[in-house]
C-alpha positions in Angstrom: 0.0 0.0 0.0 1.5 3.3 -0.9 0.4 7.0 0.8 -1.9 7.4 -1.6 -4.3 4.4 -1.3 -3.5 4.5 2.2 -5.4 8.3 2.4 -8.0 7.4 0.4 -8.7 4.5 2.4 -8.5 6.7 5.8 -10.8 9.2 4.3 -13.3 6.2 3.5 -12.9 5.1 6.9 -13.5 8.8 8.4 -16.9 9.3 7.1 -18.5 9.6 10.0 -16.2 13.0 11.0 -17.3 16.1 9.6 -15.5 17.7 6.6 -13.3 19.9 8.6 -12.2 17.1 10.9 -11.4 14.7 7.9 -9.3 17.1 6.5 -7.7 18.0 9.6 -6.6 14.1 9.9 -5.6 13.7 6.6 -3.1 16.5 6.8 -1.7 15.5 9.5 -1.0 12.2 8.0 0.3 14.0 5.0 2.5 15.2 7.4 3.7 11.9 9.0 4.5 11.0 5.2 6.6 13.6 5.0 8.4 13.2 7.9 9.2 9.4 7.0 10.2 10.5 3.6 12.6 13.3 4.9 14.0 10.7 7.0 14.6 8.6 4.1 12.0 5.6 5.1 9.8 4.6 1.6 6.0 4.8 1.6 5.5 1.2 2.8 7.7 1.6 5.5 5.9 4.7 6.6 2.5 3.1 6.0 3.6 -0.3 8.4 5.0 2.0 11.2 1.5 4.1 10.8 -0.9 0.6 11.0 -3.8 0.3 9.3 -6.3 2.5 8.4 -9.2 0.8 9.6 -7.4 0.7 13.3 -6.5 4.6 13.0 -10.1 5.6 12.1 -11.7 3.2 14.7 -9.5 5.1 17.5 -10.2 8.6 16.3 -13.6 7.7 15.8 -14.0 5.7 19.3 -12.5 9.1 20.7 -15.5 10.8 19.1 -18.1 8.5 19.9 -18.6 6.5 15.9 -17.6 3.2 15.3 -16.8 1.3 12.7 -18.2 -2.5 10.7 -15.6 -5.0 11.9 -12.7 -5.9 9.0 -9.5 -7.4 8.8 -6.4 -5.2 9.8 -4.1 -5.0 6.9 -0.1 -5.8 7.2 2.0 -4.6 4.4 3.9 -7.1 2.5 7.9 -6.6 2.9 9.7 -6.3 -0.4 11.6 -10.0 -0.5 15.2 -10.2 0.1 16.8 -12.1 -3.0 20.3 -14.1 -2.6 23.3 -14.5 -4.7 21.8 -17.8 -6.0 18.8 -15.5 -7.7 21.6 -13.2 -8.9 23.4 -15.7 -10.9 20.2 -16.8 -12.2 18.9 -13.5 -13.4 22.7 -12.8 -15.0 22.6 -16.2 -17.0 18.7 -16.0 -18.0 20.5 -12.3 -19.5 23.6 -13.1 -20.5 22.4 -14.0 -24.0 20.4 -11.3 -24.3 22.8 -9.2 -23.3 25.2 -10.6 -25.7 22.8 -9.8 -28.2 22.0 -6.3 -27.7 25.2 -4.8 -26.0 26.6 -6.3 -29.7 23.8 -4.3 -31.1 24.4 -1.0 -29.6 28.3 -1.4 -30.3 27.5 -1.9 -34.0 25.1 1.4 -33.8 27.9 3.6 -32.0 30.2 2.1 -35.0 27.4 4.0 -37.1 27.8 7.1 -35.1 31.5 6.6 -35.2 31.2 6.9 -39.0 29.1 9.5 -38.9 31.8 11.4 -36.5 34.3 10.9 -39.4 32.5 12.1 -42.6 31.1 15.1 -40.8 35.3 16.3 -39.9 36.0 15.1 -43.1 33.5 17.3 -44.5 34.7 20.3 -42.5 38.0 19.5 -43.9 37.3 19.7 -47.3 37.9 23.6 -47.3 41.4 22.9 -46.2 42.3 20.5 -48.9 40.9 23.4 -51.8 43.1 25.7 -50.4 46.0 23.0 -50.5 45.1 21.9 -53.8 44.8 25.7 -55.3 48.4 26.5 -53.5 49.9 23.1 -54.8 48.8 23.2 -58.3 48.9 27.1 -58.6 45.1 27.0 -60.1 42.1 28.3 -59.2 38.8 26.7 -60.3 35.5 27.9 -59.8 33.5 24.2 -59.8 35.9 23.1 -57.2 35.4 26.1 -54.9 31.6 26.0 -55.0 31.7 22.2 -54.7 34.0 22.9 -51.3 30.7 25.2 -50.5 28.5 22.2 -51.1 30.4 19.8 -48.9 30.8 21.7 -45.9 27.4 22.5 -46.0 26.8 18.8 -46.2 28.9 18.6 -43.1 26.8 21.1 -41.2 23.5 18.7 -41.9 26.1 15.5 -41.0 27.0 17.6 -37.8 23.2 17.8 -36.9 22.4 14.2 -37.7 25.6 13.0 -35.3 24.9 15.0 -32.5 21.0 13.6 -32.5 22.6 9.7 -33.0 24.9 10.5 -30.2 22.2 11.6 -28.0 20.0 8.4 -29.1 23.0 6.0 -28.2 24.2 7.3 -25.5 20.3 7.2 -23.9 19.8 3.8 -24.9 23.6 2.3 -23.6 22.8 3.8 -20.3 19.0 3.2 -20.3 19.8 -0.8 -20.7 22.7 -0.6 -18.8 20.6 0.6 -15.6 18.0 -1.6 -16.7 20.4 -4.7 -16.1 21.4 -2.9 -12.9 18.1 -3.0 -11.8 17.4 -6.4 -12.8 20.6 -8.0 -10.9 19.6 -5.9 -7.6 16.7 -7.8 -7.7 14.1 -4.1 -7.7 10.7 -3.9 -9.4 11.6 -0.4 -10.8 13.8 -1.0 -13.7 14.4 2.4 -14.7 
């Protein structure tokens, strides 16, 4: 149960208060959550130390003279404790898919690699007209507005790398904490 289901379920259970009163308590559970979370304790933690709902209402309303339909107190489940022998299980149920995809994202940063080296030599491509014009003592006109051409390719190859970069370098670490994730044994992968 997480602070949320466990305030909706107290305000259920506080029916019998008047409007003010309800929102008085809730707010000063809000407040117990906050505390807990400052502390660094998670919702669940804060929501066993706290008890049930049913038992918190039934005291704040005994104190006011309600009463609530018997039910069954509710006990949080804790989050399970997995060993090294469900570690090595979880690596070698991934270690083929890992293979797999950590060989796919290397052959995609060999892409972006590529892409690295046409878009410099692009931008180079000024540098070897001037060499050429010095070298052969002739200027041409094609070759100059080719030149143009190319480094304004680079520009659009300069845009294109910097958006593959970005791509790959979210998806190596996305995975990557994914897999982290997964071998800590936590629900939230990323």
């Amino acid at each position: 149960m997480d602070k949320t289901q466990f305030l909706n379920e107290l305000e259920e259970k506080l029916v019998g208060l008047g409007s003010e009163e309800r929102q008085e308590v809730l707010a000063d559970y809000m407040e117990h959550f906050a505390v807990g979370e400052s502390s660094g304790k998670t919702e669940q933690e804060i929501v066993f130390d706290l008890g049930s709902p049913d038992e918190i209402a039934r005291d704040i309303l005994a104190g006011r003279g309600g009463q609530l339909p018997e039910e069954h107190y509710y006990v949080p489940s804790q989050p399970k404790k997995r060993g090294a022998g469900f570690k090595v299980g979880i690596f070698l149920a991934m270690l083929i898919p890992n293979l797999i995809i950590y060989s796919l994202l290397l052959s995609f940063w060999g892409v972006v690699a590529g892409f690295i080296g046409s878009t410099v030599g692009f931008f180079l491509t000024p540098f070897a007209f001037v060499l050429d014009a010095v070298l052969n003592h002739a200027f041409e006109w094609y070759k100059f507005f080719g030149t143009i051409g190319i480094v304004g390719l680079g520009f659009i190859f300069l845009v294109v790398t910097i958006w593959l970069a970005k791509v790959m370098i979210m998806a190596t670490v996305g995975y990557t904490k994914f897999n982290v994730h997964l071998m800590k044994g936590e629900s939230r992968h990323v």
